[in-house]
Structure formats: structure tokens, C-alpha cells
Chimera marker file (.cmm) of the C-alpha trace (Angstrom):
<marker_set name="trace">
<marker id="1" x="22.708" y="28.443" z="81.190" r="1" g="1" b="0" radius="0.5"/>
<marker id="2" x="23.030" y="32.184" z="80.693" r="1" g="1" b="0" radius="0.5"/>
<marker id="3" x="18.922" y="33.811" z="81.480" r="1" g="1" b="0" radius="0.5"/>
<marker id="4" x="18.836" y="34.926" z="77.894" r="1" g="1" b="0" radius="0.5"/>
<marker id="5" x="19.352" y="31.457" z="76.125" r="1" g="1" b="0" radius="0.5"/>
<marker id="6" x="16.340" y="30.197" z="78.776" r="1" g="1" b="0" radius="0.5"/>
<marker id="7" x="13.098" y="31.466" z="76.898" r="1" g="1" b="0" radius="0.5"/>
<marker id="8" x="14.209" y="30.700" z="73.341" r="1" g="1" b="0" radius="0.5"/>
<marker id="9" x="15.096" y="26.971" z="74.078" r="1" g="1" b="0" radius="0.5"/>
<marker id="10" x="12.171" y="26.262" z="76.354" r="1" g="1" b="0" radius="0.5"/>
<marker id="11" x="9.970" y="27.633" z="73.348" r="1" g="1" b="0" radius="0.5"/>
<marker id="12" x="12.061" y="25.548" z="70.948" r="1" g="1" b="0" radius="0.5"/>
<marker id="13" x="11.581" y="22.567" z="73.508" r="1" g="1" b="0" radius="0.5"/>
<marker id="14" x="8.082" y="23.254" z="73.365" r="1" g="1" b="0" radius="0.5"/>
<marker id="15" x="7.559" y="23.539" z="69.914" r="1" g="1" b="0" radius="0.5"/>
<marker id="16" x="8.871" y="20.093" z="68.826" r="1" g="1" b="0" radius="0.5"/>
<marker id="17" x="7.221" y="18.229" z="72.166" r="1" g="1" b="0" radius="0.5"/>
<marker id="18" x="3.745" y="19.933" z="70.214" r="1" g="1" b="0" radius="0.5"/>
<marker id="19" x="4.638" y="18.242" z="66.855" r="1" g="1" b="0" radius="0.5"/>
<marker id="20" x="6.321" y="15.055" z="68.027" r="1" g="1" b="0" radius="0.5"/>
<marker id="21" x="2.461" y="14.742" z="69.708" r="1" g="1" b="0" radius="0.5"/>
<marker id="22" x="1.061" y="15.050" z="66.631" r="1" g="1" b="0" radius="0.5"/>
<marker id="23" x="0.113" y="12.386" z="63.959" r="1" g="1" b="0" radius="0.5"/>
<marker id="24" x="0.182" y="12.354" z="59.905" r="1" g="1" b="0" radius="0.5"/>
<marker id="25" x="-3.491" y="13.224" z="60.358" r="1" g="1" b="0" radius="0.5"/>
<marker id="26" x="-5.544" y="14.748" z="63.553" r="1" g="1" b="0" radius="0.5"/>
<marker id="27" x="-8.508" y="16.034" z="64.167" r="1" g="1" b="0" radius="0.5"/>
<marker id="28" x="-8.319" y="18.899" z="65.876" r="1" g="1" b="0" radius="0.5"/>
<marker id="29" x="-11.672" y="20.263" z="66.226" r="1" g="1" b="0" radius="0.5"/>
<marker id="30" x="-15.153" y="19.145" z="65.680" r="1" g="1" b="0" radius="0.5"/>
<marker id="31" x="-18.631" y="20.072" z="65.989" r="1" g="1" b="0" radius="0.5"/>
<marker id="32" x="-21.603" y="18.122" z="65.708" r="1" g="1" b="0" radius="0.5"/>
<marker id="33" x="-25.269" y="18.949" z="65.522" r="1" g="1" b="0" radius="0.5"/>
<marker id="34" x="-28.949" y="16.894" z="65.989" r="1" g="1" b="0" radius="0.5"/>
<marker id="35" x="-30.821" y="16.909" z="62.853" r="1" g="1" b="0" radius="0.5"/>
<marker id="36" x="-34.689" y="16.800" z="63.142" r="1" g="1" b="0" radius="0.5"/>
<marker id="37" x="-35.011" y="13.009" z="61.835" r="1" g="1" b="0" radius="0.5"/>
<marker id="38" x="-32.461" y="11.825" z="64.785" r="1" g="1" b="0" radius="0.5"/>
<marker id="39" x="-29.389" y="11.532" z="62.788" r="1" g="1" b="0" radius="0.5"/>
<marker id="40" x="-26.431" y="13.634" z="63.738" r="1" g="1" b="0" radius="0.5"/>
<marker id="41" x="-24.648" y="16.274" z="61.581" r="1" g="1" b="0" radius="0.5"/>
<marker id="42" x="-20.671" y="16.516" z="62.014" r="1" g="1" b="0" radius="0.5"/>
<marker id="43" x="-18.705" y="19.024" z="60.846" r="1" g="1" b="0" radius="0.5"/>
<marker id="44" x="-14.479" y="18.310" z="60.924" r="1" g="1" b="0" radius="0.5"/>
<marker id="45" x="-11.472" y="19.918" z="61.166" r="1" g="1" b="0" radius="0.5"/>
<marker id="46" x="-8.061" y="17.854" z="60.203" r="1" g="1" b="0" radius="0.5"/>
<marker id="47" x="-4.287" y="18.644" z="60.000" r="1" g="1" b="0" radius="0.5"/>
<marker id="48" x="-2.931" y="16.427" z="58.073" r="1" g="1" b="0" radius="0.5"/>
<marker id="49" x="0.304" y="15.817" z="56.465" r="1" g="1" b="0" radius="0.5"/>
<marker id="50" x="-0.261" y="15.895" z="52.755" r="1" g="1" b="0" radius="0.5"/>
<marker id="51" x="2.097" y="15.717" z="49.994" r="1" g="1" b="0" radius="0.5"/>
<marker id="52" x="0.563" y="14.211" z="47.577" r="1" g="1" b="0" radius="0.5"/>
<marker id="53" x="-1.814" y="11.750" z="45.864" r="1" g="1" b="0" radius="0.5"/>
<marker id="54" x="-0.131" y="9.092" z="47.610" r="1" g="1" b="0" radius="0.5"/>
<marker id="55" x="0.139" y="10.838" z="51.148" r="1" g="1" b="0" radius="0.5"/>
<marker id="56" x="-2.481" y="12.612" z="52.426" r="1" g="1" b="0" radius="0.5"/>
<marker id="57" x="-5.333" y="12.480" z="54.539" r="1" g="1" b="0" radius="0.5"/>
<marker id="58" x="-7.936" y="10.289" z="53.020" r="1" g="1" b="0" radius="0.5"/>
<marker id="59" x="-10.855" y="9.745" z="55.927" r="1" g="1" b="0" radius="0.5"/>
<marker id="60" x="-12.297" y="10.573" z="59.077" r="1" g="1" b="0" radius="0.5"/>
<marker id="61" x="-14.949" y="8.458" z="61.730" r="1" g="1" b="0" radius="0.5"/>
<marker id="62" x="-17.037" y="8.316" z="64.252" r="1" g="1" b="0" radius="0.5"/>
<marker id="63" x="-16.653" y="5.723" z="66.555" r="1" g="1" b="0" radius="0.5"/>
<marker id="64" x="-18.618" y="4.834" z="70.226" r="1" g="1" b="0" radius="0.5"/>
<marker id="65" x="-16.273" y="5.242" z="72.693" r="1" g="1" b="0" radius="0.5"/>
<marker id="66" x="-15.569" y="1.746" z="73.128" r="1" g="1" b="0" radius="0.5"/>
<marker id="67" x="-14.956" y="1.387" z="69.086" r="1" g="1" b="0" radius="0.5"/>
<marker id="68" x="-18.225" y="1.093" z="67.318" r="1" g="1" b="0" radius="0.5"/>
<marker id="69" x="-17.822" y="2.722" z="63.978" r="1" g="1" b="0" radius="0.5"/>
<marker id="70" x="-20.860" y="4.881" z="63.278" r="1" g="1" b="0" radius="0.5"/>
<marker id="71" x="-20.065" y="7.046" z="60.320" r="1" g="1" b="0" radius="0.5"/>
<marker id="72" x="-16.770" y="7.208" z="57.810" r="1" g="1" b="0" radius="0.5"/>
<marker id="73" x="-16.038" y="10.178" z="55.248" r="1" g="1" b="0" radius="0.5"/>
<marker id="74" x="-13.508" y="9.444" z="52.946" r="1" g="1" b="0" radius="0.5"/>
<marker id="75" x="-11.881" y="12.248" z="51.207" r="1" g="1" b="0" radius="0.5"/>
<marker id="76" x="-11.241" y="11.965" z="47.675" r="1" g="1" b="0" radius="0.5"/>
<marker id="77" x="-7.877" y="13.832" z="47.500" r="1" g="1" b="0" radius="0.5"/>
<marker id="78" x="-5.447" y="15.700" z="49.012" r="1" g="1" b="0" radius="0.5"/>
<marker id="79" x="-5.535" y="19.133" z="50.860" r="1" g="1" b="0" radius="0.5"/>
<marker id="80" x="-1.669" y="20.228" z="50.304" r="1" g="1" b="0" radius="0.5"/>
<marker id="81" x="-2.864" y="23.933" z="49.971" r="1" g="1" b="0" radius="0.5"/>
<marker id="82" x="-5.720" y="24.127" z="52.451" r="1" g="1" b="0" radius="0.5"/>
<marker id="83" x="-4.634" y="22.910" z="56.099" r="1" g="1" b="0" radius="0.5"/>
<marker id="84" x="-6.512" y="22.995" z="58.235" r="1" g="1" b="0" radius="0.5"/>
<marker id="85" x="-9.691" y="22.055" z="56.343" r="1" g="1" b="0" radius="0.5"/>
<marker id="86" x="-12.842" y="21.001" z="57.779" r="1" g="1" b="0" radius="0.5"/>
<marker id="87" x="-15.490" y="18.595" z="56.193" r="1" g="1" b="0" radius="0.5"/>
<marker id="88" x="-18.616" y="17.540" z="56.467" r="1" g="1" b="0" radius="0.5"/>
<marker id="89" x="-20.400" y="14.466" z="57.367" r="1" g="1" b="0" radius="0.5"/>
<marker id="90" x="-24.431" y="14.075" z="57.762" r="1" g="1" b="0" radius="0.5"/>
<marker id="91" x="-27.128" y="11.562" z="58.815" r="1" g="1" b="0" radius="0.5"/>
<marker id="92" x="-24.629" y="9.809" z="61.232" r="1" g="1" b="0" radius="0.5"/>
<marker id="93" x="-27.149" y="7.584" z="63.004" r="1" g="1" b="0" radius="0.5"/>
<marker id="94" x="-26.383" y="7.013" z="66.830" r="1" g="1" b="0" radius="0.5"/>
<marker id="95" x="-27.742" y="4.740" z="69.090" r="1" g="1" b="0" radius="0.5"/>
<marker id="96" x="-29.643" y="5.302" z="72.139" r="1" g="1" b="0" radius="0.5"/>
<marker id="97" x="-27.661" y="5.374" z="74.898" r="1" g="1" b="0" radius="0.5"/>
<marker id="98" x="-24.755" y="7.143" z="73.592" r="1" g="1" b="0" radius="0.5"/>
<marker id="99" x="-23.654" y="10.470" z="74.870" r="1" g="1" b="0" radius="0.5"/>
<marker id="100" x="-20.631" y="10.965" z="73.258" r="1" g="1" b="0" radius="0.5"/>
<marker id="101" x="-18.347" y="10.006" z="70.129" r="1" g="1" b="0" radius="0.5"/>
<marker id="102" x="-15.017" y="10.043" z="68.854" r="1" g="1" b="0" radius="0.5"/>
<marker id="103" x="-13.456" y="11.070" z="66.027" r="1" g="1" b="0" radius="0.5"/>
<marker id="104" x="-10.240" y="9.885" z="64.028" r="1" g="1" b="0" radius="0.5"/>
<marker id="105" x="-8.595" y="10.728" z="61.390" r="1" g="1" b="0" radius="0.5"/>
<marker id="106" x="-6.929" y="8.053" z="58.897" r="1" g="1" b="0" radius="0.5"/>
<marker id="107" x="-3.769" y="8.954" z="56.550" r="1" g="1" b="0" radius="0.5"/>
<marker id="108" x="-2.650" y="7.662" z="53.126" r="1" g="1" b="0" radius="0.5"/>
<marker id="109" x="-0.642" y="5.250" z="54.096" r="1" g="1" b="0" radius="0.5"/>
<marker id="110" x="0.224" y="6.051" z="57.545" r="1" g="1" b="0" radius="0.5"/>
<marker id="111" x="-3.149" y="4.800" z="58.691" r="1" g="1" b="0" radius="0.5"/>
<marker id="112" x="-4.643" y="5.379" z="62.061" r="1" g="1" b="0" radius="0.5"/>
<marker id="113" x="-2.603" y="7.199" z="65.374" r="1" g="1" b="0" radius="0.5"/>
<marker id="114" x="-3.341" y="11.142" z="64.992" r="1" g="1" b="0" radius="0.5"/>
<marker id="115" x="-5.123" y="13.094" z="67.838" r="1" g="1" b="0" radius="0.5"/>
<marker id="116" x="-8.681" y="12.304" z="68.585" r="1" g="1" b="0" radius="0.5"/>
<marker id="117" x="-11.427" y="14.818" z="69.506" r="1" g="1" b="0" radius="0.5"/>
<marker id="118" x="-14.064" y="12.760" z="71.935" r="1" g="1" b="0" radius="0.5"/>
<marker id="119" x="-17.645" y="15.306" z="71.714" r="1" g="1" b="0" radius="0.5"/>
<marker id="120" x="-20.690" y="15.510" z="73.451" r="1" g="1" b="0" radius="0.5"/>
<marker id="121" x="-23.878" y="14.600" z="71.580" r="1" g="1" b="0" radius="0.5"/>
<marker id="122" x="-26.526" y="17.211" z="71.654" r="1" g="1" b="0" radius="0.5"/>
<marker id="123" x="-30.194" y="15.301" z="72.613" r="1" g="1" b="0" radius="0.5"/>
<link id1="1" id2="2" r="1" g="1" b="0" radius="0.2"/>
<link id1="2" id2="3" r="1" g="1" b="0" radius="0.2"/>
<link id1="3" id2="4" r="1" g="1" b="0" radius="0.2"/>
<link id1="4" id2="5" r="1" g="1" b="0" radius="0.2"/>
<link id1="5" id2="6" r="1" g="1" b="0" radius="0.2"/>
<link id1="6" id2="7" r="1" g="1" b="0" radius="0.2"/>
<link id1="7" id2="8" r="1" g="1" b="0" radius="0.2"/>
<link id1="8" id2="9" r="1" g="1" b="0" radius="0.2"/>
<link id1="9" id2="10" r="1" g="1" b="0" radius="0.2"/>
<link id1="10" id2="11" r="1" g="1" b="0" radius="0.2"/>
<link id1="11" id2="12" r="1" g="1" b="0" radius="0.2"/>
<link id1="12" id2="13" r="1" g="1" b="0" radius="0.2"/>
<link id1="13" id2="14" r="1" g="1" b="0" radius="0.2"/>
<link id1="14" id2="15" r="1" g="1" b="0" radius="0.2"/>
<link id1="15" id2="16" r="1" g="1" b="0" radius="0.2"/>
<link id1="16" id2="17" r="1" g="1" b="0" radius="0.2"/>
<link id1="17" id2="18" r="1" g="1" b="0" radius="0.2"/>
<link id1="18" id2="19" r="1" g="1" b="0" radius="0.2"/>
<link id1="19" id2="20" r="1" g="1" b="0" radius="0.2"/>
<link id1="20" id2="21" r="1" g="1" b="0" radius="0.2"/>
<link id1="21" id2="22" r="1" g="1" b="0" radius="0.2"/>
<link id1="22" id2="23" r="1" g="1" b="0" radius="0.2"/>
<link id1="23" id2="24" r="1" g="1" b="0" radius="0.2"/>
<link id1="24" id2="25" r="1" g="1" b="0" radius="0.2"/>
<link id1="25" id2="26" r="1" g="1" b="0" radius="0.2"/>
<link id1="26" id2="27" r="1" g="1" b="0" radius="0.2"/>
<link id1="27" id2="28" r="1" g="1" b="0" radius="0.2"/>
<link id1="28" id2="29" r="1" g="1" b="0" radius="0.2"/>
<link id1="29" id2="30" r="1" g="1" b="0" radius="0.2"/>
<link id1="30" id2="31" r="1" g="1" b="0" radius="0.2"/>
<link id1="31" id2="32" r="1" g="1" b="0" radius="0.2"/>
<link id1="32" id2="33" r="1" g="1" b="0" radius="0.2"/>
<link id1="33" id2="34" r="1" g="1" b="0" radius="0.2"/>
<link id1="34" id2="35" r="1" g="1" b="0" radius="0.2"/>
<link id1="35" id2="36" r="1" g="1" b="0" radius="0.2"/>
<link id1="36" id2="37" r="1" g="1" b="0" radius="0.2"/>
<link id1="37" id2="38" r="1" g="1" b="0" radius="0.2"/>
<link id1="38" id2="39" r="1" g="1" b="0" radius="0.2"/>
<link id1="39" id2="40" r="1" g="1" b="0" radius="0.2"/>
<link id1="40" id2="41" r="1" g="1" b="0" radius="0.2"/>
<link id1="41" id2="42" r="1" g="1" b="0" radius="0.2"/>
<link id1="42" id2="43" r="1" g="1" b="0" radius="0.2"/>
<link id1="43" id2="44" r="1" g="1" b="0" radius="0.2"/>
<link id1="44" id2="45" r="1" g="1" b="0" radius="0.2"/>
<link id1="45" id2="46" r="1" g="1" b="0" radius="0.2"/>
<link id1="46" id2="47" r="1" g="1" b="0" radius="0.2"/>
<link id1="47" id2="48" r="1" g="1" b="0" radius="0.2"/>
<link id1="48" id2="49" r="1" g="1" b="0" radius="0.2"/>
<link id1="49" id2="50" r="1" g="1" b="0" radius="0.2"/>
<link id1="50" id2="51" r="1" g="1" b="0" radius="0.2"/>
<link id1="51" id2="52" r="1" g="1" b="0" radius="0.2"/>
<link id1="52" id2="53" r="1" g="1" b="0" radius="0.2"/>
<link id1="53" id2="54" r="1" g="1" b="0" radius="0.2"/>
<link id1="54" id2="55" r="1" g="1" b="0" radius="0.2"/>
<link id1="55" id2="56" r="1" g="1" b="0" radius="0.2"/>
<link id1="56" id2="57" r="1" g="1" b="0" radius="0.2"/>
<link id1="57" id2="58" r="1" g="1" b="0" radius="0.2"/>
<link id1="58" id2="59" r="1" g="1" b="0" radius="0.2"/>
<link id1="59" id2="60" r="1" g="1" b="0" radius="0.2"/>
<link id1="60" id2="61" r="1" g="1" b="0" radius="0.2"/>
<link id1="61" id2="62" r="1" g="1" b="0" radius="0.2"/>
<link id1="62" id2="63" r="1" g="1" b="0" radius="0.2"/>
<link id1="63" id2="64" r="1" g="1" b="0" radius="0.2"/>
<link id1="64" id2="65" r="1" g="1" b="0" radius="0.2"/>
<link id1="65" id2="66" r="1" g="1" b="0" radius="0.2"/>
<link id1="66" id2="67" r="1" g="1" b="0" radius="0.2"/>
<link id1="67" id2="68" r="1" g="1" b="0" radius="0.2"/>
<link id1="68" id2="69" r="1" g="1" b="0" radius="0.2"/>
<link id1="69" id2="70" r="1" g="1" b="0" radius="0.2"/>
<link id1="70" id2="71" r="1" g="1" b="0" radius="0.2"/>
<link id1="71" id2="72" r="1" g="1" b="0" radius="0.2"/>
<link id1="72" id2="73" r="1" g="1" b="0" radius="0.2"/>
<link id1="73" id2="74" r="1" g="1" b="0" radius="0.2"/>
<link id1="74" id2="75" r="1" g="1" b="0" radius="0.2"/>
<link id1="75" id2="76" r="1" g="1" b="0" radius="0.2"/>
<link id1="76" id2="77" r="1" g="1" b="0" radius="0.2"/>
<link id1="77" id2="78" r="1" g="1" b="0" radius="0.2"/>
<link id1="78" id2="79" r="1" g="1" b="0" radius="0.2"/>
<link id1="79" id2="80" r="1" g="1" b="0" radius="0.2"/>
<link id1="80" id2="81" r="1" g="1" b="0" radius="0.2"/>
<link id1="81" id2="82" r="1" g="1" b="0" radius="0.2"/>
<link id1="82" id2="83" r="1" g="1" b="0" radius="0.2"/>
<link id1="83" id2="84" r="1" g="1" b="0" radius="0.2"/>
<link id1="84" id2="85" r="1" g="1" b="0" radius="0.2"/>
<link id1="85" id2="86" r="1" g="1" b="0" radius="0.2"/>
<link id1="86" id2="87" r="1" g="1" b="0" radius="0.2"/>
<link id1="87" id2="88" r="1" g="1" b="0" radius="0.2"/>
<link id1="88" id2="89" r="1" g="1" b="0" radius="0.2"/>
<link id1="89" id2="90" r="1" g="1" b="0" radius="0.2"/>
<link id1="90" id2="91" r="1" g="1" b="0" radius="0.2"/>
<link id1="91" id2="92" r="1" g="1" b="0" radius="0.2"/>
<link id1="92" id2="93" r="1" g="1" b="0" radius="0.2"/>
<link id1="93" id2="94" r="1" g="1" b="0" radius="0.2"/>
<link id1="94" id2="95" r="1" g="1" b="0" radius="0.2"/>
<link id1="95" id2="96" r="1" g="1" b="0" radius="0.2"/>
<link id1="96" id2="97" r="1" g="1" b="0" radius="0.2"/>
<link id1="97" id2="98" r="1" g="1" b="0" radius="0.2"/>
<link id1="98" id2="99" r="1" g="1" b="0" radius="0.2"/>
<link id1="99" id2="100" r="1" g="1" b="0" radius="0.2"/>
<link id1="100" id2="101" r="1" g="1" b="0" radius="0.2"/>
<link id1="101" id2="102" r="1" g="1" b="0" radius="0.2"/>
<link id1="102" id2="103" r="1" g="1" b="0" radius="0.2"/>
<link id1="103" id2="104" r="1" g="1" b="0" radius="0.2"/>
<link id1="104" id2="105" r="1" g="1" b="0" radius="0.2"/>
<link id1="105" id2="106" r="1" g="1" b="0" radius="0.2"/>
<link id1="106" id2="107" r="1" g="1" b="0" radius="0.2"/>
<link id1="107" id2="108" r="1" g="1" b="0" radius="0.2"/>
<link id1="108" id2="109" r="1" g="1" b="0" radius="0.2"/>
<link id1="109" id2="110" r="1" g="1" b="0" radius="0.2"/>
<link id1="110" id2="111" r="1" g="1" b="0" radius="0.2"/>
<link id1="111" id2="112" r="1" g="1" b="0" radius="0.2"/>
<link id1="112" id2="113" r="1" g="1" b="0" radius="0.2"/>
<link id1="113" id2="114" r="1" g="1" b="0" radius="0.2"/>
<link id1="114" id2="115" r="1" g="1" b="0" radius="0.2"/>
<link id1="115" id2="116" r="1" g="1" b="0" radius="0.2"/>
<link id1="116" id2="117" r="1" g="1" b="0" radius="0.2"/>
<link id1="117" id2="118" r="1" g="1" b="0" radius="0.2"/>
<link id1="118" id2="119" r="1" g="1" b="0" radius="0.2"/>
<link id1="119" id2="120" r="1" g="1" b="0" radius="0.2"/>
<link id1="120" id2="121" r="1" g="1" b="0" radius="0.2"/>
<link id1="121" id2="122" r="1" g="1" b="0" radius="0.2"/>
<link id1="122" id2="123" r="1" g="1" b="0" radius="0.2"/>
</marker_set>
């Protein structure tokens, strides 16, 4: 392959590996915050693949490592216009014990299967 060709098809390569990685909905960030009555704070950030009333992403959770759902947001429509977005979701209570959480993102109706973000609890 001729040296010039080389850069533009690894990035092209790269580029599509990147988004056949990703789901209809991932988080892709997340932060999360201890309130003063114990409960945990989360703030998230989602890429999701809206087009539509019908096809969008409609929730996020937090889940114990091994599963446990702790918290659920469901979002009421979708975000065609505003991707990323990030949303809120407060007085997440967390047993003791638990250092750290995962979050998922659900899509309308794809379901479950986008990128995760697994975060530290702050004690």
C-alpha cells in the first residue's frame, strides 16, 4: 500500500472499530457525589441513538457490581438535538459495603448492551 493511503485508512479503520463498540445508548461519563443524609447524588452523561419517540434513550441505573439495582431514572423523551446530555439522579441509597457502582444505559427498544461506566463511591 502506497505510505500516503496508510494514515487515512488506519483512521477510517479506527473510526468504525470506535462506533461498532458502541451501543444504541452508553454512558459515557459519570460523576457521583455523597449527600449529607448518606444517599448518593449521580450526575450522567449518555450518547444515545435517538430518532424519535419510539427510539431513543429512555433510562439509566445503578447497579452493585454483581447486579443489584440501586437507583433507575427514566427519561421521559427523546434527546435528538442534545447528545450528549447528562441527567440527574439523587438520594440513590447504597449499602454498606459497597465501594463502587455501575451504570447502564437502556434504549427504546434496543434495551440493554451500551458501554458501562463502573465509579468509585466517595465515603
Amino acid at each position: 500500500m502506497h505510505r500516503s493511503f496508510r494514515v487515512p485508512v488506519l483512521a477510517v479503520l479506527l473510526l468504525a472499530a470506535g462506533a461498532a463498540a458502541a451501543g444504541e445508548a452508553d454512558v459515557i461519563d459519570a460523576k457521583v457525589r455523597r449527600a449529607e443524609d448518606g444517599t448518593y447524588d449521580f450526575d450522567v452523561t449518555m450518547r444515545s441513538d435517538d430518532r424519535g419517540w419510539g427510539y431513543f434513550g429512555d433510562a439509566f441505573e445503578v447497579l452493585t457490581v454483581d447486579g443489584k439495582l440501586l437507583g433507575r431514572r427514566v427519561l421521559l423523551h427523546p434527546h435528538e438535538n442534545e447528545q450528549p446530555f447528562t441527567r440527574d439522579l439523587y438520594g440513590v441509597a447504597i449499602p454498606l459495603g459497597v465501594e463502587r457502582v455501575v451504570i447502564r444505559a437502556r434504549h427504546k427498544p434496543k434495551g440493554y448492551g451500551g458501554k458501562t461506566v463502573t465509579v468509585p463511591l466517595p465515603r
